[in-house]
C-alpha positions in Angstrom: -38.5 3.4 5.0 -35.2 5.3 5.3 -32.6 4.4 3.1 -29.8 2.2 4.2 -27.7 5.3 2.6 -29.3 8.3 4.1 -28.9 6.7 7.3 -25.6 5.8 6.9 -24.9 9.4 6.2 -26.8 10.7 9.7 -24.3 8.2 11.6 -21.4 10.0 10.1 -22.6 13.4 10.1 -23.0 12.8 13.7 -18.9 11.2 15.2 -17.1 14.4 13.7 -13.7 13.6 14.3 -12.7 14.1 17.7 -10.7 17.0 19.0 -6.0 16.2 18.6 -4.6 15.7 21.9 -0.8 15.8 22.7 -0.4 12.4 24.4 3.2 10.6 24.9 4.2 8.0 22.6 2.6 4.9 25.2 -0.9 6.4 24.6 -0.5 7.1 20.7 0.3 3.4 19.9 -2.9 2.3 17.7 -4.0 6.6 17.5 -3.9 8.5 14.1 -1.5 11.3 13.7 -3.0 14.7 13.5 0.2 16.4 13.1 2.9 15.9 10.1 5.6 15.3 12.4 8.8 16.9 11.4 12.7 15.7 11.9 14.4 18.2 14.0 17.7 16.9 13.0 19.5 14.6 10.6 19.4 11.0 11.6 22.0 9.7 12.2 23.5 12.9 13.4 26.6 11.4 11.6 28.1 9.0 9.9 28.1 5.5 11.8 29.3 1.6 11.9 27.1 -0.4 10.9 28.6 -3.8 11.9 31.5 -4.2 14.5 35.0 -4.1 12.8 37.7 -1.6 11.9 37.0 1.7 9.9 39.5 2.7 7.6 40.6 4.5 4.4 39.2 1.8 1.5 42.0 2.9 -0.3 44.2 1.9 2.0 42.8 -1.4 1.6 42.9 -1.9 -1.9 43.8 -5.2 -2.6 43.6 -6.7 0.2 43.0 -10.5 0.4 43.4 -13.6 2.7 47.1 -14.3 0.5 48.3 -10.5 0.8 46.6 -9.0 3.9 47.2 -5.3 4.4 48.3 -4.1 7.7 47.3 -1.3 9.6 47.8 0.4 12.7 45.3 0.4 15.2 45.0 4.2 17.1 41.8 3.7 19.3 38.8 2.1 20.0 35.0 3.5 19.7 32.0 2.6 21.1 28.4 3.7 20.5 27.6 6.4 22.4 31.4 7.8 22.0 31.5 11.4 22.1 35.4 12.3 21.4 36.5 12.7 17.6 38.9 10.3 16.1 40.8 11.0 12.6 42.6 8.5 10.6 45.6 9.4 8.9 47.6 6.9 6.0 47.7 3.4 6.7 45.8 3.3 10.7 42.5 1.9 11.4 40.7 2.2 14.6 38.6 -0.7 16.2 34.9 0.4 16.2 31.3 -0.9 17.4 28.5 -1.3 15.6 26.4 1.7 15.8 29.4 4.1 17.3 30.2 7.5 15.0 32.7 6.7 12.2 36.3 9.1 12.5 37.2 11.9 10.4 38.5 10.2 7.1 37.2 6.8 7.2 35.2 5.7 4.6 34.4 1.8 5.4 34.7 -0.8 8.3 36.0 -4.2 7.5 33.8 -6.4 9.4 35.9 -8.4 12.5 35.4 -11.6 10.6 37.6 -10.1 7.4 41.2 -9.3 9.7 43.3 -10.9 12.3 41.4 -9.1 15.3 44.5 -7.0 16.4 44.6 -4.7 18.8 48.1 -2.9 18.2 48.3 -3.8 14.3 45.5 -5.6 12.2 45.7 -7.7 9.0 43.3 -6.8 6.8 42.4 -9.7 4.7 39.6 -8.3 2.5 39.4 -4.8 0.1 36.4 -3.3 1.3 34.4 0.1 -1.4 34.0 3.3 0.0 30.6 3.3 2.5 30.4 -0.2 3.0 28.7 -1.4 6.3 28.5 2.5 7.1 25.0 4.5 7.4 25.8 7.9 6.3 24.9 11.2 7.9 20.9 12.0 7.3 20.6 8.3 5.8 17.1 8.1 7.5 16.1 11.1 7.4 17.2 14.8 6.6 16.8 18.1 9.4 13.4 19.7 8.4 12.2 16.5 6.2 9.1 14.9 7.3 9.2 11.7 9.0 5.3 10.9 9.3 2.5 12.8 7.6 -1.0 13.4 9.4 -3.2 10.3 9.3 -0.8 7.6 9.8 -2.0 5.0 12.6 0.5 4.9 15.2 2.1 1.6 15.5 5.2 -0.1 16.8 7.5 1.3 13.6 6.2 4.7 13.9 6.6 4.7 17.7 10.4 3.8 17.0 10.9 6.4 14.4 9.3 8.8 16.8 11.7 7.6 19.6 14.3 8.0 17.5 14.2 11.4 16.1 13.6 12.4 20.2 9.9 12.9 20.0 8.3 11.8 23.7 4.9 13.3 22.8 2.9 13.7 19.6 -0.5 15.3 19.0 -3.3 12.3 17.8 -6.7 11.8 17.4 -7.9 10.3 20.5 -9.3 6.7 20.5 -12.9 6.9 21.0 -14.8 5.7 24.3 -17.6 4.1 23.4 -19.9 3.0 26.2 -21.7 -0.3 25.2 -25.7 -0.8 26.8 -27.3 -3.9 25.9 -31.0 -3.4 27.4 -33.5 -6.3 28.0 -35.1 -8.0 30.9 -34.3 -11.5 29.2 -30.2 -10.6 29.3 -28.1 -12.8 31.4 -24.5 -12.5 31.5 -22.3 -15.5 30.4 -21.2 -17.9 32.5 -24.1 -17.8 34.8 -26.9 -20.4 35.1 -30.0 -19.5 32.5 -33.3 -19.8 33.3 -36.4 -20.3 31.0 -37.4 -17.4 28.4 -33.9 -16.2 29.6 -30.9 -15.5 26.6 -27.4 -14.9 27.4 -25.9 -11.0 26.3 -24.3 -11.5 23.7 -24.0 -8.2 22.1 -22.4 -6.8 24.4 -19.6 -9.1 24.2 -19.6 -8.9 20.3 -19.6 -5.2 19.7 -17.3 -4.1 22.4 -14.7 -6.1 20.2 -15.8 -4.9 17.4 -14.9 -1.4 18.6 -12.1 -2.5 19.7 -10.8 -3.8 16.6 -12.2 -0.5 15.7 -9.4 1.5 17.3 -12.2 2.3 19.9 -12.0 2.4 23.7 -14.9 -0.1 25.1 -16.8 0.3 28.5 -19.5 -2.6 28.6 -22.3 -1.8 31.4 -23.5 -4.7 32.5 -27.2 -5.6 30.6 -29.6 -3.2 31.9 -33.9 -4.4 32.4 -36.3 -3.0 30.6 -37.4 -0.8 33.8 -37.3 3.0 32.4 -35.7 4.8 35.4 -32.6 2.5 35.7 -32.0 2.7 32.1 -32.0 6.4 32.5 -29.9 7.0 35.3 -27.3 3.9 33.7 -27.6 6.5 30.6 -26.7 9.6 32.4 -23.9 8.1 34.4 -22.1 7.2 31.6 -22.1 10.7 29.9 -19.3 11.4 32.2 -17.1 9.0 30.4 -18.3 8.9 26.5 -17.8 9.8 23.1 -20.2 7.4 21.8 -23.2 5.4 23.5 -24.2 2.4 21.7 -27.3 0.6 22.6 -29.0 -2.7 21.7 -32.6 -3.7 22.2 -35.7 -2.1 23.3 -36.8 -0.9 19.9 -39.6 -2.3 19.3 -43.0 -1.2 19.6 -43.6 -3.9 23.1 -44.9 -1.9 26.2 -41.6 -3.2 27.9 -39.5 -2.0 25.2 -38.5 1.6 26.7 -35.2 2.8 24.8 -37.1 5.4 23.0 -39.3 6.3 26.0 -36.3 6.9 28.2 -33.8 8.4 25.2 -36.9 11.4 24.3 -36.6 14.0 27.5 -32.3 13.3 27.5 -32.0 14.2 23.8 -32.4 14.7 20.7 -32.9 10.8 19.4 -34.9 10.5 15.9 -35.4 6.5 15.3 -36.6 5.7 11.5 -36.9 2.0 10.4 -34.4 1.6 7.6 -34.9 -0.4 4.8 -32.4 -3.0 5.8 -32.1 -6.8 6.6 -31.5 -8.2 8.9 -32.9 -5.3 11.2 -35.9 -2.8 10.9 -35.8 -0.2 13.6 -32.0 2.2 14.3 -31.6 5.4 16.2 -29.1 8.1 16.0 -29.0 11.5 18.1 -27.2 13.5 21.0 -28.1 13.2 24.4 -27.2 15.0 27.6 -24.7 18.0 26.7 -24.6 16.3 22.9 -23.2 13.2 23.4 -23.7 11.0 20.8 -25.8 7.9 20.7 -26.2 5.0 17.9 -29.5 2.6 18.9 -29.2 -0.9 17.3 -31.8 -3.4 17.3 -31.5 -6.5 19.7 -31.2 -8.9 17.7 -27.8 -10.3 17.9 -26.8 -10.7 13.9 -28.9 -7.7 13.3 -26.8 -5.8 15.8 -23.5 -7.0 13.9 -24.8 -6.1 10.9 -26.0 -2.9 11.6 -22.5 -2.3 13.5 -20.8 -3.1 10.4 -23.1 -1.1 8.1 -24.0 2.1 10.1 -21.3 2.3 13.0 -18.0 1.0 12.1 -17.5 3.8 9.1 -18.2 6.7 11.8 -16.4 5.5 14.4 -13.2 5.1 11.8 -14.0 8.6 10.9 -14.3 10.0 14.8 -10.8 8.3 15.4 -9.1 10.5 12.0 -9.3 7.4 9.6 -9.4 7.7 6.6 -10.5 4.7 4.7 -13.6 4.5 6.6 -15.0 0.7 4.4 -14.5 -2.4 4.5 -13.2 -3.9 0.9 -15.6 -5.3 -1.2 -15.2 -7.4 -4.3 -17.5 -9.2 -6.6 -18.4 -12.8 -6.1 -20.7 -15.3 -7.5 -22.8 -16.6 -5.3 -23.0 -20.9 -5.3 -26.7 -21.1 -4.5 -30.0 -19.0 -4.6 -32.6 -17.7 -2.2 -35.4 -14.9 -1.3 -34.5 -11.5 -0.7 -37.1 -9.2 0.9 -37.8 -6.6 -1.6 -37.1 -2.7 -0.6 -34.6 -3.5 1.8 -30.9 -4.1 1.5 -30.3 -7.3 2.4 -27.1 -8.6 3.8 -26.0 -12.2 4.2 -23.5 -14.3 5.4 -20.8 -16.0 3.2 -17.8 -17.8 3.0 -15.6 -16.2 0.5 -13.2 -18.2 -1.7 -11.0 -17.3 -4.7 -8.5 -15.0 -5.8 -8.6 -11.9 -8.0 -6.9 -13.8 -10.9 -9.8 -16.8 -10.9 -12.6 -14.9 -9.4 -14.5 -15.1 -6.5 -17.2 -17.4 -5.3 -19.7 -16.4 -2.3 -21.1 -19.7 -0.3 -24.1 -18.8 2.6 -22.9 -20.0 6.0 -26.7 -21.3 6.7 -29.9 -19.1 7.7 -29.0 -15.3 8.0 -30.4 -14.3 11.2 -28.0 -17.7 13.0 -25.2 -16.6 15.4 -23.2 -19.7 14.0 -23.9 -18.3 10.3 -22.0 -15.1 11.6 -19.4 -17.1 13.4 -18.7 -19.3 9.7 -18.6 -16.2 7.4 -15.9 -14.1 6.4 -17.4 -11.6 4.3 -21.5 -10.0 3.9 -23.2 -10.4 0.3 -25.1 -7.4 -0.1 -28.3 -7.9 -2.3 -30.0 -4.4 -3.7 -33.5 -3.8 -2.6 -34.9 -4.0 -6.0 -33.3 -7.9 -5.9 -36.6 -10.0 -4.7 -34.5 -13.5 -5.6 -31.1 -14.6 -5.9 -30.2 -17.5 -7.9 -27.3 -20.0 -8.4 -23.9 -17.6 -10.6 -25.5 -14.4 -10.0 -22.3 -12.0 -8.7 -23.3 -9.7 -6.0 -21.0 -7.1 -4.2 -19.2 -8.8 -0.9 -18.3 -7.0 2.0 -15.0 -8.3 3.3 -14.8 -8.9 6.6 -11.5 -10.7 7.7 -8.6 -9.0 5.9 
């Protein structure tokens, strides 16, 4: 059997990063940077308020205090967005808004809360240090420095810092479109009425948010029959629109099981059974004009798993991640069970603990259960060589809620 590893590596040899595009900022929210993206000015652009109140000469104000308040004449009044230049001069002050560009030779605002609120004259009732509630010129950032290096996700900080230094577009790598095909003549969609020998689709459902929470775009075609020229033309319609083609079911070696019949003459699609459980049977090739395709087996905690395991790392790395795993620690498990020998087994647990105390890994209840998947928050991965797991032995946990 194929190592869980070699396969792993086939998946990510095969979603290469995809190509930078220069989107605007609305379609780069959740998109890694492929650029370092450079300041083209200071920000600020100068010295501003940063609270509503007076600038003024802090030395002017020296002193000052509710008993002996220091009076000042007021010349003018700015508001953000002012573009005329103002200059203080001995003993004046002008009235100013938060955010608006300090004058030539202030040094401080007084916030309103501190003086009499004059508009001629004001008391100042409070000294105030040189650059208080001011942001100086370049504070944020300097001309030429960079504000966000290649391979930072795009969120709604970075989109404000973009905005802010006048960026409306930025080049990123794309999120992937990954077209979802659950195949089986026993599929039926939720929410209609099921009939004997019948199972509702619900791999579709899970996997398209797992790629979403992916990064990944999701287009879920409705479960396709076991019937060989549908699945083929559903297959080559959705070239049009894919990065990535995942399928589930129709692996096995059943005459109605057609994935690999269909996927031959459209591709190049090699299919190994990988020493794995849950699972047996995964595919991985190009079809049409190389588009890529994952297979996954039908089984709906299999096809989980062998997202998590296989597909999740490759899609991260066709989207520009980075860190392309989930974090794993080391947990004891609270009770035992059979592993099957040669094959990686991954199982359900809750995980409790902290790093300081140590970790402790419960099952959630029979592997292959949907409601064993639905109670776990993290996969205990048991080596192949492992044939039995008992009570306090400390396997490696993948983390799967952050």
């Amino acid at each position: 059997m194929k190592p869980v590893s070699t396969h792993l590596q086939a998946v990510l040899d095969l979603l290469q990063p995809l190509p930078p595009l220069h989107v605007v900022l609305a379609d780069a929210v959740g998109c890694i940077l492929a650029e370092d993206v450079i300041a083209p000015a200071d920000l600020p652009a100068r010295d501003v308020a940063t609270i509503d109140g007076y600038a003024v000469r802090s030395v002017d104000v020296a002193g000052a205090n509710p008993q002996r308040p220091v009076n000042l004449r007021v010349l003018d009044e700015v508001r953000a967005g002012d573009r005329e230049s103002h200059r203080l001069v001995a003993l004046t002050a002008v009235h100013i808004a938060s955010g608006a560009p300090m004058p030539v030779g202030a040094d401080a605002v007084v916030p309103l809360e501190r003086t009499d609120r004059g508009m001629a004259t004001v008391d100042v009732r409070a000294q105030v240090s040189p650059g208080a509630n001011t942001r100086a010129q370049g504070a944020d950032l300097r001309a030429d420095q960079v504000a966000l290096h290649a391979g930072e996700r795009i969120g709604a900080r970075q989109i404000a810092l973009l905005a802010g230094i006048g960026r409306s577009r930025v080049s990123v790598h794309p999120r992937p479109r990954v077209v979802l095909v659950s195949v089986g003549d026993e599929l039926v969609e939720p929410g209609r009425q099921i009939s004997p020998g019948e199972v509702y689709d619900a791999n579709g459902h899970a996997l398209a948010t797992a790629v979403q929470d992916a990064g990944g775009s999701t287009f879920r075609v409705a479960a396709v029959p076991d019937e060989r020229t549908q699945l083929r033309e559903v297959l080559e319609d959705q070239l049009v629109r894919a990065d990535l083609i995942i399928t589930t079911g129709g692996l096995s070696a059943g005459a109605h099981d057609t994935v690999k019949d269909v996927l031959s003459p459209l591709g190049t699609v090699r299919f190994d059974n990988v020493a794995i459980a849950p699972g047996r049977q995964f595919g991985v090739g190009q079809i049409g004009e190389g588009t890529p395709i994952v297979c996954l087996p039908g089984d709906p905690v299999a096809a989980q798993i062998g997202y998590e395991v296989f597909v999740r790392p490759a899609l991260l790395s066709m989207a520009g991640h980075g860190d392309l795993y989930r974090p794993t620690v080391t947990a004891a498990v609270t009770q035992g069970w059979s592993s099957p020998l040669e094959r990686r087994q991954f199982v359900p647990v809750l995980l409790t603990g902290t790093p300081e105390e140590g970790y402790r890994a419960a099952p959630t209840g029979d592997p292959m259960l949907l409601t064993s998947m639905a109670k776990a928050n993290a996969l205990a991965v048991v080596p192949q060589d492992v044939g039995h797991v008992a009570a306090g032995d400390r396997l490696a946990a993948m983390v799967l809620d952050n």
